[in-house]
NUGUSE-990105 format. One record per residue (C-alpha): residue in three letters; x, y, z. Coordinates in nm, 2 decimals, decimal comma. Last residue first. Layout:
REM residues N
["Ala"; [X; Y; Z]]
...
This chain:
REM residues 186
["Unk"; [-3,02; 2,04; -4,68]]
["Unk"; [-2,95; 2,07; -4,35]]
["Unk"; [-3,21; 1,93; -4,10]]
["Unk"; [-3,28; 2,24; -3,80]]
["Unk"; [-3,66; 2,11; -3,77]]
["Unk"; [-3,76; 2,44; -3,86]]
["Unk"; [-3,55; 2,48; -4,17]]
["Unk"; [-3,61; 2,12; -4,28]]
["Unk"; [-3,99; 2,27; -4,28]]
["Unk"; [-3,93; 2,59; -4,46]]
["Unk"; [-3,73; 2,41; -4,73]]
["Unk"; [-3,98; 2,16; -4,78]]
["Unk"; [-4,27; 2,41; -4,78]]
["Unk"; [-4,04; 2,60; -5,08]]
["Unk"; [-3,99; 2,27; -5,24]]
["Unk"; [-4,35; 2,14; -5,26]]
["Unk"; [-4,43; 2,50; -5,41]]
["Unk"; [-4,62; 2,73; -5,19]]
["Unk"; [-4,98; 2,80; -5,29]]
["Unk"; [-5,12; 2,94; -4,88]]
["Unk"; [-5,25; 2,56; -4,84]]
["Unk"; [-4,85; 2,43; -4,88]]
["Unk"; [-4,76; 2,67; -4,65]]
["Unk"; [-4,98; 2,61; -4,40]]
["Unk"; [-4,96; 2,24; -4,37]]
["Unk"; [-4,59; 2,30; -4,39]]
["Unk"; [-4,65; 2,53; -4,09]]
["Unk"; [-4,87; 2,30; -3,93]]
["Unk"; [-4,65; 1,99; -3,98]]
["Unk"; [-4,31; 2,23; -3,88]]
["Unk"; [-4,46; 2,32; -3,52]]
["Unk"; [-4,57; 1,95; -3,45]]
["Unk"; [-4,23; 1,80; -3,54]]
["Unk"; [-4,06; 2,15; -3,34]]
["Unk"; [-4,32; 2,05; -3,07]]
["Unk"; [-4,22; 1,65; -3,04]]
["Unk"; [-3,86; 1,72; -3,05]]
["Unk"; [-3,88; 1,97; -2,74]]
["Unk"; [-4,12; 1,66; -2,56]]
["Unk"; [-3,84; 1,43; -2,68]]
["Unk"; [-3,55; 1,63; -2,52]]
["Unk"; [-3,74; 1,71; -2,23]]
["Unk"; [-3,85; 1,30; -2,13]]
["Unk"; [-3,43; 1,28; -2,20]]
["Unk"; [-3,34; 1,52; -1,94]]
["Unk"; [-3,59; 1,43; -1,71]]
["Unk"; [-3,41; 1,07; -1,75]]
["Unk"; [-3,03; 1,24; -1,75]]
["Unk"; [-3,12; 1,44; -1,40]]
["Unk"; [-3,22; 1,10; -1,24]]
["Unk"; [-2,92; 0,93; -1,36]]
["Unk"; [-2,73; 1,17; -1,22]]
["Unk"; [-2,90; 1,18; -0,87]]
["Unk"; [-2,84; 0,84; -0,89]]
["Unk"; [-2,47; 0,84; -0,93]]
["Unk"; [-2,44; 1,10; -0,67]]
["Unk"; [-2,60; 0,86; -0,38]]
["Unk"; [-2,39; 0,57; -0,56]]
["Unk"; [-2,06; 0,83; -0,52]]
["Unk"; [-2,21; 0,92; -0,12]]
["Unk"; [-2,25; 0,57; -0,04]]
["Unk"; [-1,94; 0,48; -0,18]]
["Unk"; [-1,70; 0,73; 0,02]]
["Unk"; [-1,96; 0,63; 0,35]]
["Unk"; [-1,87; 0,29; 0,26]]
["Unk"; [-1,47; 0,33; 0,23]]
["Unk"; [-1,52; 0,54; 0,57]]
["Unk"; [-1,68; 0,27; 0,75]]
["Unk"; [-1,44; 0,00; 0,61]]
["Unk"; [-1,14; 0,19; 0,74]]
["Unk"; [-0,84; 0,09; 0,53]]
["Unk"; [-0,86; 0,39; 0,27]]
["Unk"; [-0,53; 0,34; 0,15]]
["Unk"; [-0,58; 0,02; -0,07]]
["Unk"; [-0,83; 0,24; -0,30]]
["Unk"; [-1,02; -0,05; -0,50]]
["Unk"; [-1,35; 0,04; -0,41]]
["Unk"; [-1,26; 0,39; -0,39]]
["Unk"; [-1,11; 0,42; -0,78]]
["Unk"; [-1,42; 0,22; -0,86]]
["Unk"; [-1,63; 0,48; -0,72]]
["Unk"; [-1,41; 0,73; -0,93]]
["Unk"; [-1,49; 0,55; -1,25]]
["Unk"; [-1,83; 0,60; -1,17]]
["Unk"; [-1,80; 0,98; -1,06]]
["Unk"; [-1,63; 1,01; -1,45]]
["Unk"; [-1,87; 0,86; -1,62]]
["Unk"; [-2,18; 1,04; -1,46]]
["Unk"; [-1,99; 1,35; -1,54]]
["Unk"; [-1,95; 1,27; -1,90]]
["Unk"; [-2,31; 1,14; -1,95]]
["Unk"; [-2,41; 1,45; -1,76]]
["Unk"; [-2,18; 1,74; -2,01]]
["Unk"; [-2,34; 1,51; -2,33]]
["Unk"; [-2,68; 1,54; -2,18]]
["Unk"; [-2,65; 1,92; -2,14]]
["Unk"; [-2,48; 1,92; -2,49]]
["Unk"; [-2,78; 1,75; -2,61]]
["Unk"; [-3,00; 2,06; -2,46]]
["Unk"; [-3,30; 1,97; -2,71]]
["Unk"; [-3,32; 2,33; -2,78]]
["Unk"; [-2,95; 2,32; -2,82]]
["Unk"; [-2,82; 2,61; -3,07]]
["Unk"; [-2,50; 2,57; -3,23]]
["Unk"; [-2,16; 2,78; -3,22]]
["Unk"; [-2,16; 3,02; -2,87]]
["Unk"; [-2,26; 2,69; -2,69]]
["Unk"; [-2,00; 2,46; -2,86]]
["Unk"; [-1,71; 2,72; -2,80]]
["Unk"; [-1,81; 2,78; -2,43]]
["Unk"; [-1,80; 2,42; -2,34]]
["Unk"; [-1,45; 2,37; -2,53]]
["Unk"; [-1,35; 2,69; -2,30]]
["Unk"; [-1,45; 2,52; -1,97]]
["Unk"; [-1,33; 2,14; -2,06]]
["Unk"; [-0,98; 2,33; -2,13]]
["Unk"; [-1,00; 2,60; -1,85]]
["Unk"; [-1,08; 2,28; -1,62]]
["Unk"; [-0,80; 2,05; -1,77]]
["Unk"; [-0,61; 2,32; -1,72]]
["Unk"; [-0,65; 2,39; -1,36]]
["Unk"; [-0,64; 2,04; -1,29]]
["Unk"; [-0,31; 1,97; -1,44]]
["Unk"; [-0,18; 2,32; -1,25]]
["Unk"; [-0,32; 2,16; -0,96]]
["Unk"; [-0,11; 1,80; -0,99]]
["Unk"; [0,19; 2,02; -1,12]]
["Unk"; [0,21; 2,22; -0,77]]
["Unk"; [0,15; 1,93; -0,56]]
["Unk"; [0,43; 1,78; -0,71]]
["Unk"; [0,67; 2,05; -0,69]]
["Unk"; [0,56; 2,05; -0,35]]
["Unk"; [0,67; 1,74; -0,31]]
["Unk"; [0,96; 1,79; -0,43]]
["Unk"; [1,07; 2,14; -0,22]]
["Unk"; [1,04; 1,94; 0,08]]
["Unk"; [0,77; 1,93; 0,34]]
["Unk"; [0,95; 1,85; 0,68]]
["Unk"; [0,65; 1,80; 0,99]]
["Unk"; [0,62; 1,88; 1,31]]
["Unk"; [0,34; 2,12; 1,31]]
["Unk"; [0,36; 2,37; 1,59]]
["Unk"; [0,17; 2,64; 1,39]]
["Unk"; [0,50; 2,86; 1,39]]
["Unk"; [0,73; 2,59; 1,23]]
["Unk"; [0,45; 2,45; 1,00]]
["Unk"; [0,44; 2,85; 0,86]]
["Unk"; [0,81; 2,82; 0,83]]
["Unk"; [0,80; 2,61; 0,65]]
["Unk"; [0,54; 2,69; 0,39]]
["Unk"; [0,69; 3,00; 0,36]]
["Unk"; [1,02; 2,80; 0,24]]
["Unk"; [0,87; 2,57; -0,01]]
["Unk"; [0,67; 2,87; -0,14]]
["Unk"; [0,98; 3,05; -0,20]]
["Unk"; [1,18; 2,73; -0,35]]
["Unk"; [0,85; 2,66; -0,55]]
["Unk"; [0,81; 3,00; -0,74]]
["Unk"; [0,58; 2,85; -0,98]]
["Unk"; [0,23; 2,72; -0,99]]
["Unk"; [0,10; 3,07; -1,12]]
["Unk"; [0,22; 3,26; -0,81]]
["Unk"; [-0,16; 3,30; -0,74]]
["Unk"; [-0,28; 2,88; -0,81]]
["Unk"; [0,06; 2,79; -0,58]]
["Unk"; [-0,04; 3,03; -0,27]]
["Unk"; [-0,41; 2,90; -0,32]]
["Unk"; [-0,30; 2,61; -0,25]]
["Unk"; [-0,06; 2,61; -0,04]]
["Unk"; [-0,29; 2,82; 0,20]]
["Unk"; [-0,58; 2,53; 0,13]]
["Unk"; [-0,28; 2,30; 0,24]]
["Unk"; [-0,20; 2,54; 0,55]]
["Unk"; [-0,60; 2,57; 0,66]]
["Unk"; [-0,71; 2,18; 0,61]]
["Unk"; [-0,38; 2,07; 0,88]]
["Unk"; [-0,13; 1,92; 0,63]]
["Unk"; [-0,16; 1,53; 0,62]]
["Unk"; [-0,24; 1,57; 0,23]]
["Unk"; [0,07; 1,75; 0,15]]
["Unk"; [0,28; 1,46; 0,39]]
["Unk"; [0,14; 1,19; 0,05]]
["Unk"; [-0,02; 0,89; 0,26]]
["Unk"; [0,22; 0,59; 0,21]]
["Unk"; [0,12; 0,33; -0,07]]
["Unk"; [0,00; 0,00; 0,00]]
């Protein structure tokens, strides 16, 4: 089993201080940070030697996630501002991803050797099942809206086609109107 990394020993104030200290000197500046750190442990009373590696390490782990955040964050962005989603597909896309990654994470704590406390591996699985079905729950109202959004542009484009083609519109033209509605390039 591996040992418990000393960063995630640190008392919840001084690794939220690291933190934060690493995300505003843009995850560089490790000697420094090393140091403060240090000296901080030294005047809470901590006995405890945090070297200049595994900071390093803790650094690159949150400049990872930062990234992959912008990343997913920007990607997100450029969908939205390029296609409409009446039917919110994206929404279920952005679900089926999260409810992905929360199950791979339940089997990360089911097979987790360092959790050794059975009460605290089932509370970690209780509360990734518990999010799990919340998930799935949000993806089925999302799905009954998807169809009842498909079912009213369907409806919508029928009457106007109906319309249309009552009003003396060529077959085209009410074609046109009606792939138009229902978003279908032609």
């Amino acid at each position: 089993m591996p040992p418990v990394p000393k960063i995630a020993k640190l008392p919840e104030e001084i690794r939220r201080w690291l933190h934060e200290t690493l995300v505003q000197r843009a995850f560089g500046d490790i000697v420094s940070v090393t140091e403060e750190l240090q000296e901080m442990l030294r005047q809470a009373g901590v006995a405890m030697y945090i070297g200049k590696s595994a900071v390093g390490a803790e650094s690159l782990k949150l400049k990872r996630a930062a990234e992959s955040i912008r990343a997913t964050t920007e990607a997100a962005r450029l969908i939205a501002d390029s296609s409409r989603d009446d039917a919110d597909a994206r929404g279920e896309a952005a679900m089926a991803l999260v409810q992905s990654e929360v199950f791979e994470l339940l089997l990360q704590v089911r097979e987790a050797e360092t959790i050794e406390d059975p009460v605290v591996r089932l509370g970690l699985m209780s509360e990734s099942a518990l999010a799990l079905s919340r998930l799935s729950q949000a993806r089925v109202r999302q799905a009954k809206w998807r169809v009842e959004v498909e079912s009213r542009v369907t409806a919508a484009a029928d009457a106007v086609a109906k319309i249309a083609r009552t009003g003396g519109l060529q077959p085209d033209q009410v074609a046109e109107i009606r792939a138009q509605i229902l978003g279908i390039p032609r």
